[in-house]
C-alpha positions in Angstrom: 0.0 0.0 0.0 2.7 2.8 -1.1 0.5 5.9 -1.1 -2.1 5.1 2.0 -1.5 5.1 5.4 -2.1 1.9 7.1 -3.3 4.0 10.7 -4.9 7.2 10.7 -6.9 9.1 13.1 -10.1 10.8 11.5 -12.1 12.9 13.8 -12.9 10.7 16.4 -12.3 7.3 14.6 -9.1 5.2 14.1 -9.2 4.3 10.4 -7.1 0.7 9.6 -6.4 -0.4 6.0 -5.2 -4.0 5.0 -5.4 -5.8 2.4 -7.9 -8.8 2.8 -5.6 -11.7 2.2 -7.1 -15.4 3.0 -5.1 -17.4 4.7 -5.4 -20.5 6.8 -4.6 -20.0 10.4 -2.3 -21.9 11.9 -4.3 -23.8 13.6 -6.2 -24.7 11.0 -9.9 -23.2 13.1 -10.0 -20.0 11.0 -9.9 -18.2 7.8 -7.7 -15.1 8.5 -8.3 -12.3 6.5 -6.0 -9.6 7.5 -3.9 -9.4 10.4 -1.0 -6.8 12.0 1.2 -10.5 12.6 1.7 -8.7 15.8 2.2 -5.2 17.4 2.1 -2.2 14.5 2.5 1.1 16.1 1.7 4.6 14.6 2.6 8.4 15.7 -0.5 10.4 16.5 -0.2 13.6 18.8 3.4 12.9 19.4 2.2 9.4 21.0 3.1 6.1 20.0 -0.1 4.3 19.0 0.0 0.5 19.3 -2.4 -2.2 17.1 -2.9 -5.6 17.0 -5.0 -6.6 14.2 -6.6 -10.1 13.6 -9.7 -10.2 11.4 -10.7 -14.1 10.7 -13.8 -16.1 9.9 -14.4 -20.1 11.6 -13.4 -22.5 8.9 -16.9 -23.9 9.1 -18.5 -20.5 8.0 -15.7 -19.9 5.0 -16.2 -23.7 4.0 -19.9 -22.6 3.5 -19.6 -19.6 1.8 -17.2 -20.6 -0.7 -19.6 -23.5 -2.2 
């Protein structure tokens, strides 16, 4: 993503962009869609702002919708 910022503040919101990859957690339970693989931090207001991102659908439900 070279031109957008992953983290921004808008108003009163915190705005995240990732790419929705599909992946196979590894335990096998989920779907993951997007994820930070961990602590991402941003600079807001001279703070260090810290994320961890997992977004992720049960296998069971992803196995449905992609029949």
């Amino acid at each position: 993503m070279a031109d957008k910022k992953r983290f921004e503040i808008v108003g009163k919101e915190i705005v995240i962009r990732f790419p929705i990859v599909p992946t196979v957690s590894g335990t096998g339970k989920s779907m993951t869609l997007a994820t930070t693989r961990g602590k991402e931090t941003f600079m807001h207001d001279g703070k260090d702002i810290m994320v961890n991102l997992n977004v992720y659908v049960p296998i069971e439900q992803w196995s449905l919708d992609s029949k």
